[in-house]
N, C-alpha and C positions, 0 to 999 in steps of 0.2 A: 771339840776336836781331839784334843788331849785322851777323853772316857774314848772314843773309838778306836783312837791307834793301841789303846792297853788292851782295850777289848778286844782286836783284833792278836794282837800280840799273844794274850794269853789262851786264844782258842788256837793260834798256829803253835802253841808252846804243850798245848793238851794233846794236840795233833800229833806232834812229834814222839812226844812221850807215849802214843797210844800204839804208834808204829815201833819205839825201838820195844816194848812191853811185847808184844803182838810176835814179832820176830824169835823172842826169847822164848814163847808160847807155844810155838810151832817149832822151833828146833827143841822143847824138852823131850820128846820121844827120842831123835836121835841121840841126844846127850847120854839119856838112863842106857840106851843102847850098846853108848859106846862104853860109858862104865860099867857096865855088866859085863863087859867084856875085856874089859881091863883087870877086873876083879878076879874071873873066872881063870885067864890065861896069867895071873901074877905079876906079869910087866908090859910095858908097850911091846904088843908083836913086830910093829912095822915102826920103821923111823916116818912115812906116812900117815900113818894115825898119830904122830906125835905135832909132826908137821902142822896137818889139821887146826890140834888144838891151838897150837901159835897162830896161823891166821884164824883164827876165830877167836881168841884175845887181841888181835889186834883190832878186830873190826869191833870190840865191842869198844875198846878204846877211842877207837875213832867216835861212834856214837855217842860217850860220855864226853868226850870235849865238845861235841857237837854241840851238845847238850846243855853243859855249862855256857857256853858261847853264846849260845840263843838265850839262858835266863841273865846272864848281864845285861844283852843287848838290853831285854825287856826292863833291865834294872834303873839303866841309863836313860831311857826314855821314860820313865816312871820320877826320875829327878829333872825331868823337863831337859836333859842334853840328847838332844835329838840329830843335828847336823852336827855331826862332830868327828872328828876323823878315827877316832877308838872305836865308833858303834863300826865304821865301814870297815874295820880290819875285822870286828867282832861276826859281824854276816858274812863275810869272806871264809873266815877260821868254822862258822857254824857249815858254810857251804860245802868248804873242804872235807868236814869230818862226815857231813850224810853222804856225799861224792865218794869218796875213801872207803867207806864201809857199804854201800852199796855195792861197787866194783869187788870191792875184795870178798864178802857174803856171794854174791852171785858166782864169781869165778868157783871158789867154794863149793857151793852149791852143784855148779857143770861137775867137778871134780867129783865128787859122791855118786854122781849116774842122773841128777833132777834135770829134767827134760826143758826144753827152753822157757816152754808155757808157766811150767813150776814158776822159775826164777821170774820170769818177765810181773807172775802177779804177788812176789813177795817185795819184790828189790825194785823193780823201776818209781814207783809211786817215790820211794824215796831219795831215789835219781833225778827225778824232775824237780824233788821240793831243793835239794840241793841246789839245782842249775837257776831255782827261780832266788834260791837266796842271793846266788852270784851275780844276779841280775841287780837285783832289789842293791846290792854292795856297789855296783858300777853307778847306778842312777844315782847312789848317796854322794859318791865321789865327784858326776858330775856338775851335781850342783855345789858341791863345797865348794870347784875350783872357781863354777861362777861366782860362788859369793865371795871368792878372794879376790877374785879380779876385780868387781865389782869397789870391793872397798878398794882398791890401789889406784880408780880412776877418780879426777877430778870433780 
């Protein structure tokens, strides 16, 4: 059971990696873009293209916590502590950081002129893995309270 849930873990942990990889892939044209144009003009034109760069360091932030979040989780469950209230904060915080960075890449994204269809097939895949992490973090919680209870009855 043990080989499944890593197995599992570490194909949802490739997954993740392949998405925020993938992202960084597809914005390199606008990046070279924009610094070419930064080079060209000597300074930030707009306090908007500086802007920019801040939420897209944040969101990349948020992905790297994600990130880290999701290889403890799989660390923790790799030392066999599997029900435990640190992994349910860990999926939670992994949750948060693909949620946070999806929202804010996509907003992002509206902001530059990318048509809904754009954003829907770069950002949502990693909206949903979020929401389903959030999920997967409640069901952890609900069984730990069962098993507390469970130990507190006679």
């Amino acid at each position: 059971m043990k080989k499944r849930l890593n197995f599992f873990c570490v194909l949802m942990l490739l997954l993740m990696a392949t998405q925020v990889v993938m992202t960084f892939v597809t914005g390199a044209d606008a990046f070279m873009e924009g610094w070419n144009d930064g080079r060209n003009g000597g300074a930030v034109k707009e306090w908007g293209s500086f802007m920019e760069f801040i939420v897209a360091m944040f969101a990349v932030v948020a992905a790297l916590v994600s990130f880290i979040s999701f290889i403890r989780f799989i660390l923790n469950v790799n030392r066999n502590n599997v029900f435990v209230w640190e992994n349910v904060n860990l999926l939670r915080l992994t949750a948060c950081g693909l949620m946070i960075f999806a929202v804010v890449s996509a907003g992002d994204e509206f902001y530059t002129g990318c048509s809904f269809v754009e954003v829907y097939e770069h950002f949502f895949d990693a909206f949903i893995f979020g929401v389903f992490n959030l999920i997967m973090a409640e069901v952890f919680a609900v069984g730990l309270k069962l098993r507390e209870e469970q130990e507190l009855t006679i």
